[in-house]
C-alpha positions as CSV (number, residue, x, y, z in Angstrom):
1,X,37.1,-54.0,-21.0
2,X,39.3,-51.1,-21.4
3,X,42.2,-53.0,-23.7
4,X,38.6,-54.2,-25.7
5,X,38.0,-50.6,-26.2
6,X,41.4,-49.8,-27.2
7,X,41.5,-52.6,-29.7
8,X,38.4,-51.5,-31.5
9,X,39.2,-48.0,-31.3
10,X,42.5,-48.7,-33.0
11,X,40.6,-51.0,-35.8
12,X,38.6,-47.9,-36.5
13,X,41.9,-46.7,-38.3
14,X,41.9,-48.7,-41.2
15,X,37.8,-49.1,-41.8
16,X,38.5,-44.9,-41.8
17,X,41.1,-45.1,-44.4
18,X,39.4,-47.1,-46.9
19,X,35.6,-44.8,-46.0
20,X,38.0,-42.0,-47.1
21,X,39.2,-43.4,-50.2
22,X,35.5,-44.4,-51.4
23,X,34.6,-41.2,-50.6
24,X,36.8,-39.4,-52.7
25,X,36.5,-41.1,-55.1
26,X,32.7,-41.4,-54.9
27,X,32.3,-37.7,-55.1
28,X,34.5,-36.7,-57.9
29,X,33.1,-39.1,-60.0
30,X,29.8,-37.0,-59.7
31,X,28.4,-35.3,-62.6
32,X,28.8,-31.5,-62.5
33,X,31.7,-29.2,-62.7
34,X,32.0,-27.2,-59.3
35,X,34.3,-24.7,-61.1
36,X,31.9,-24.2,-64.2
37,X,29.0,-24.2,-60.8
38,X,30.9,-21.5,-59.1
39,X,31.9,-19.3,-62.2
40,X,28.7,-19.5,-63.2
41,X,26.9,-20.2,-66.6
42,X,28.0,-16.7,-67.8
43,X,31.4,-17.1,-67.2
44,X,34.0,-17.8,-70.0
45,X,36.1,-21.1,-70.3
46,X,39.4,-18.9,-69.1
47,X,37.4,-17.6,-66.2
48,X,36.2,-21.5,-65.8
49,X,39.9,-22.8,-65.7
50,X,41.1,-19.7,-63.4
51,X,38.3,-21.2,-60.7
52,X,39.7,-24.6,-61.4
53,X,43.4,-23.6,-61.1
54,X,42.2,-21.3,-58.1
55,X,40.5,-24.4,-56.2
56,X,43.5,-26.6,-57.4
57,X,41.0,-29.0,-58.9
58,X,43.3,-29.4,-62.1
59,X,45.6,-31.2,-59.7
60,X,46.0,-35.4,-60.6
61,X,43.6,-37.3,-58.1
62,X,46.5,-38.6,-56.1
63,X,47.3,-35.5,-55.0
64,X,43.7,-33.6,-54.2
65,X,43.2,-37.0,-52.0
66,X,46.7,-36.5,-50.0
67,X,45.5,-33.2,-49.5
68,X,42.5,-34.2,-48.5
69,X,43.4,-36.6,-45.8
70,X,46.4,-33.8,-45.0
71,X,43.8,-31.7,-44.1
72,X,41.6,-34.6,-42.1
73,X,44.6,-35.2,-39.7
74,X,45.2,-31.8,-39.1
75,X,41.7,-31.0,-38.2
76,X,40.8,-28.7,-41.0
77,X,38.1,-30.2,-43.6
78,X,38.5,-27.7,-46.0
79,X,37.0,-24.7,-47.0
80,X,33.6,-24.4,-48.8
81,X,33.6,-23.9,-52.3
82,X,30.5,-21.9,-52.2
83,X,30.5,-19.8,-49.5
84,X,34.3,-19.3,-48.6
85,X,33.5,-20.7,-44.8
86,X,35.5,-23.2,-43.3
87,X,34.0,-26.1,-43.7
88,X,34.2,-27.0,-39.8
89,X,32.3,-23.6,-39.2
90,X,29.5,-24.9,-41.3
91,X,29.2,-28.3,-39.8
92,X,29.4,-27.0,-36.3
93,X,26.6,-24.8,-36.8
94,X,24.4,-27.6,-38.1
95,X,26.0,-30.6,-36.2
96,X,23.9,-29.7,-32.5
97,X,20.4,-29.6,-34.4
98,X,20.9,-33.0,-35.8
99,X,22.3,-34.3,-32.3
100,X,19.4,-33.0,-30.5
101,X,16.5,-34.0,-32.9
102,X,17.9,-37.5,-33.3
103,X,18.1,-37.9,-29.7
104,X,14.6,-36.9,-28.8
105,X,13.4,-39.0,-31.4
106,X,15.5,-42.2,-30.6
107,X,14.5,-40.9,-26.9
108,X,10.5,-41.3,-27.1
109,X,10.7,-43.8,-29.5
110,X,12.8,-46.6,-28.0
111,X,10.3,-46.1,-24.7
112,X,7.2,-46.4,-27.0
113,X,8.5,-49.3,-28.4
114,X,10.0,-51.0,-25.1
115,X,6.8,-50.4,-23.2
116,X,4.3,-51.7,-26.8
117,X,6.3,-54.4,-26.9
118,X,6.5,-55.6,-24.1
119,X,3.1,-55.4,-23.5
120,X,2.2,-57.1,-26.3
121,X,4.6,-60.1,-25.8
122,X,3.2,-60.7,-22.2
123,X,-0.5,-60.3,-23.4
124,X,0.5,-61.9,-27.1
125,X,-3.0,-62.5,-28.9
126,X,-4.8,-60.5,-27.9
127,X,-6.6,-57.2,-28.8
128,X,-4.5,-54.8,-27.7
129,X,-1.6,-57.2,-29.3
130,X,-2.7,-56.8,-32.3
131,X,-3.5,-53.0,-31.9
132,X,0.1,-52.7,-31.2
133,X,1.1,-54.2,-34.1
134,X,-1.4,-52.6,-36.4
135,X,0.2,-49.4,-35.5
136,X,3.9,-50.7,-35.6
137,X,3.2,-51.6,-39.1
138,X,1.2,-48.2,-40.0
139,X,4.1,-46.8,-38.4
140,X,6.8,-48.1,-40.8
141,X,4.8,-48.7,-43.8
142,X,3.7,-44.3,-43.8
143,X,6.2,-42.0,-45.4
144,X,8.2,-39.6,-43.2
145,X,7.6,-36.5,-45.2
146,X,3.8,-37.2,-45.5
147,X,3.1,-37.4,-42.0
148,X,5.1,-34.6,-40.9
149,X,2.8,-32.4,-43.1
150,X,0.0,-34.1,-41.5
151,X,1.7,-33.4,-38.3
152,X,2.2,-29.6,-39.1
153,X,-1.1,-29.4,-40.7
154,X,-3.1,-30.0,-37.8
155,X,-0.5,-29.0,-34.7
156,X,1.2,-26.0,-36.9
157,X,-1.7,-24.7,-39.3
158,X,-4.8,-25.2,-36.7
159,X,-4.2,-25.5,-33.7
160,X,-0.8,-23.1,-33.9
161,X,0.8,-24.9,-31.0
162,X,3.8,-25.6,-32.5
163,X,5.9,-23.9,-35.5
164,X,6.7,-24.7,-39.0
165,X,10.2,-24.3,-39.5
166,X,13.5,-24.1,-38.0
167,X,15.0,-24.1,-34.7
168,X,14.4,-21.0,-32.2
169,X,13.3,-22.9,-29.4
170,X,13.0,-26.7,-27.7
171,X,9.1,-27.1,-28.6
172,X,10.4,-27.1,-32.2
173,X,12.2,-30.1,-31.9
174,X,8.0,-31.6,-31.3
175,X,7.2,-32.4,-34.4
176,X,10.2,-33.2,-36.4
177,X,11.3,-35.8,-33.5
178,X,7.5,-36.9,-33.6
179,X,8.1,-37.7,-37.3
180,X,12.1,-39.0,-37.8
181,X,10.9,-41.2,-34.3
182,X,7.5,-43.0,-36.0
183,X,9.5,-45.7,-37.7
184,X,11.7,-46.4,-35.1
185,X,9.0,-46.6,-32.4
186,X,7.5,-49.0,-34.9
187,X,11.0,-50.9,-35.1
188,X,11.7,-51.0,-32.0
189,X,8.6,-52.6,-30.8
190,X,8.2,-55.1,-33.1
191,X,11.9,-55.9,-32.1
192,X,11.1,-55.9,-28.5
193,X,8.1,-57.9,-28.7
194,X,9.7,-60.8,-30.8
195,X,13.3,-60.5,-28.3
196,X,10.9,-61.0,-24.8
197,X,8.5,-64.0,-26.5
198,X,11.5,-65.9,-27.2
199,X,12.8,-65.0,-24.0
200,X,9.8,-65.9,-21.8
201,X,9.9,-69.5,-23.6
202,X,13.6,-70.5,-21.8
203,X,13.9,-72.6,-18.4
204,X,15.2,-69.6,-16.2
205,X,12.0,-68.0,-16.7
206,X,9.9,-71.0,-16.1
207,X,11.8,-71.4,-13.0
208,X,11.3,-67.9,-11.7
209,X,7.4,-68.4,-12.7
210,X,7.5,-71.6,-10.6
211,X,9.2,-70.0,-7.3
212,X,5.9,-67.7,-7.3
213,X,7.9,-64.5,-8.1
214,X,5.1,-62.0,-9.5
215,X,4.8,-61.7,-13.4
216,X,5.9,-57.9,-12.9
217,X,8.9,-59.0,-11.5
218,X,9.7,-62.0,-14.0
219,X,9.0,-59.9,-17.1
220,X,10.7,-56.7,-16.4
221,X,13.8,-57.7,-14.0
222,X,14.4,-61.2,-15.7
223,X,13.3,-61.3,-19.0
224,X,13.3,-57.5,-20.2
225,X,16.9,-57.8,-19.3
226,X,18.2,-60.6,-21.4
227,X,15.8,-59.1,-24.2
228,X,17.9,-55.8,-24.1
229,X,20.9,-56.9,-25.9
230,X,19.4,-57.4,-29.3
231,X,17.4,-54.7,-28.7
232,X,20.0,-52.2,-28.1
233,X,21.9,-53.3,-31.1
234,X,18.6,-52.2,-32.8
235,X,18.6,-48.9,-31.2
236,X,22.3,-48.2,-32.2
237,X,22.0,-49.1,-35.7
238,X,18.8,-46.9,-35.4
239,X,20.7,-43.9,-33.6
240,X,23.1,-44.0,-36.6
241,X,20.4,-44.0,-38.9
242,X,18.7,-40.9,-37.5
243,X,21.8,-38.9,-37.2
244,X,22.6,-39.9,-41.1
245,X,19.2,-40.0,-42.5
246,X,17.2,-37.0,-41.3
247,X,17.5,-35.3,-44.9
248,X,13.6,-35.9,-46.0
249,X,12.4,-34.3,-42.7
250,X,14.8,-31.8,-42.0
251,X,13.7,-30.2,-45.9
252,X,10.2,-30.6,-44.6
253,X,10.5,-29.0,-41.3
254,X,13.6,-26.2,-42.5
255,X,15.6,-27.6,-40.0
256,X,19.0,-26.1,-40.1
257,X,21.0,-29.2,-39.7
258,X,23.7,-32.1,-41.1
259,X,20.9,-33.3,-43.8
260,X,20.1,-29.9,-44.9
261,X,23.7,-28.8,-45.3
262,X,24.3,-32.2,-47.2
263,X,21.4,-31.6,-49.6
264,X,22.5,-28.1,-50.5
265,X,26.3,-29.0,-50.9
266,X,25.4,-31.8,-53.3
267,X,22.8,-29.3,-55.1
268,X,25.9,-27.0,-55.7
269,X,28.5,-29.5,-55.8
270,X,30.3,-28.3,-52.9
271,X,32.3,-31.8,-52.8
272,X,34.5,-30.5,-49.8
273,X,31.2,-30.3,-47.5
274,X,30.2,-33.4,-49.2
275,X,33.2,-35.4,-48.4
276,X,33.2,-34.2,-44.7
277,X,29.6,-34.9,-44.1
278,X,30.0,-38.2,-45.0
279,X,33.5,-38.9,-43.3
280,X,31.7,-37.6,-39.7
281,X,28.1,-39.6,-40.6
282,X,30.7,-42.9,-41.2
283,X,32.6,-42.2,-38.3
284,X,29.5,-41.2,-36.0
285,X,28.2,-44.4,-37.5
286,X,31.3,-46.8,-36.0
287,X,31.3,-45.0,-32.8
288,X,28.1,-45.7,-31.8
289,X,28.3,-49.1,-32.8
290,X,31.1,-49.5,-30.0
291,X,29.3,-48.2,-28.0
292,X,26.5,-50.9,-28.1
293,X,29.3,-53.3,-28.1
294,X,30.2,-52.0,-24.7
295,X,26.7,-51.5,-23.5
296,X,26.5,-55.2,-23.6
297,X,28.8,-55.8,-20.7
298,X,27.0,-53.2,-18.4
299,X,23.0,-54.9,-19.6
300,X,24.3,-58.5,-18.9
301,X,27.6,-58.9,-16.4
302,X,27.4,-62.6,-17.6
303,X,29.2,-60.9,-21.1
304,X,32.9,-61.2,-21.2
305,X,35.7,-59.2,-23.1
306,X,38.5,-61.1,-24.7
């Protein structure tokens, strides 16, 4: 297990490497001229070029990216080219807000969809089957942003139980996690319910059933466990995609995190927030997909490492 760890850690290297080079190259082929952003439309072209030479934008390619990975190995990402602020400031103060509203929403959603789904493999058919899946589908077919105005509409606006915007204390993570967590809920029991009736069909199962161990007992200690592994590959893929893809309802909710930082460094081409951003969403990304690669061994012993 532990060399298997060490061998996938080390392949992170190169899959890094070429990230960073797509990266860079990615975000200088943007439209937009940060200096001419930064000078300002007033400014003239010698006060333009001064900004350029200042930033050492004028520099060939080549050389802004050795810099640039320089800087990665070192620890520093930069400095803003906005604000001044070292760019590792900046993401530090957003980073924990993501964190935390991804994992409440991966949280309540992977139990909502473990418990639906299972639930409606074992009573597949009927009513509340189809219930389930009515909502699983309303629940990935409805735009985020629309119903976290719904949500803060009625829970915000109404009732006043919750607030509208940022983050000053834990009941604000409610509603945003209630939102980001709606399609994965929906996922992740559609996921579940397809992993367990294709479970319940194999001899093991049948065999258990035919000992006269209790359904509880054959579903949720037999079957729920060899339906785990593709469902925790869901849920990774899913953690990665909330951590990466909260943008839409961090702008509805003001939510001082990675997406909102991301959206304002792109609105003022602040490429060197840009380029860390997405270095730390790609590497978060890999990381938790090792993770889930490891999980595997600990959900089913029967899993080997070679």
């Amino acid at each position: 297990m532990v060399q298997y760890f060490l061998r996938r850690l080390f392949a992170l290297i190169p899959v890094l490497f070429l990230i960073s080079i797509f990266v860079f190259l990615f975000v200088h082929a943007l439209p937009g001229d940060p200096a001419r952003v930064l000078a300002g439309d007033t400014a003239t072209l010698e006060e333009v070029e001064t900004v350029r030479r200042t930033l050492n934008l004028d520099a060939p390619l080549y050389q802004q990216y050795i810099k640039f990975i320089g800087n990665i190995l070192s620890g520093n990402l930069g400095t803003s080219l906005r604000t001044h602020e070292p760019v590792t400031t900046m993401i530090g103060r957003a980073f924990m807000p993501t964190v935390w509203l991804a994992l409440c929403s991966l949280g309540w959603s992977v139990l909502f969809g473990l418990l639906s789904g299972v639930i409606s493999a074992v009573k597949r058919g009927s009513i509340g089957d189809h219930a389930g899946m009515f909502a699983a589908v309303s629940g990935i077919s409805m735009p985020p942003f629309w119903l976290g105005l719904l949500l803060m509409q009625f829970f915000s606006v109404q009732l006043g139980w919750f607030g509208t915007s940022g983050f000053d204390s834990p009941s604000d993570l409610v509603l945003p996690s209630l939102t980001l967590g709606a399609g994965v809920a929906a996922i992740m029991a559609r996921f579940t319910r397809s992993a367990v009736i294709e479970v319940v069909r194999e001899d093991y199962i049948r065999t258990a059933r035919a000992k006269g161990l209790k359904e509880k007992i054959v579903i949720w200690k037999h079957a729920l466990r060899n339906a785990l592994i593709p469902v925790v590959t869901m849920a990774g893929l899913q953690f990665g995609f909330l951590l990466g893809g909260s943008i839409v309802i961090e702008q509805v909710f003001r939510w001082p995190g990675m997406g909102a930082l991301l959206l304002d460094a792109i609105r003022f081409r602040d490429y060197t927030v840009v380029q860390a951003e997405i270095m730390i969403f790609s590497l978060e990304f890999l990381l938790i997909n090792l993770l889930v690669d490891v999980l595997y061994g600990l959900i089913n012993p029967k899993i080997r490492y070679s």
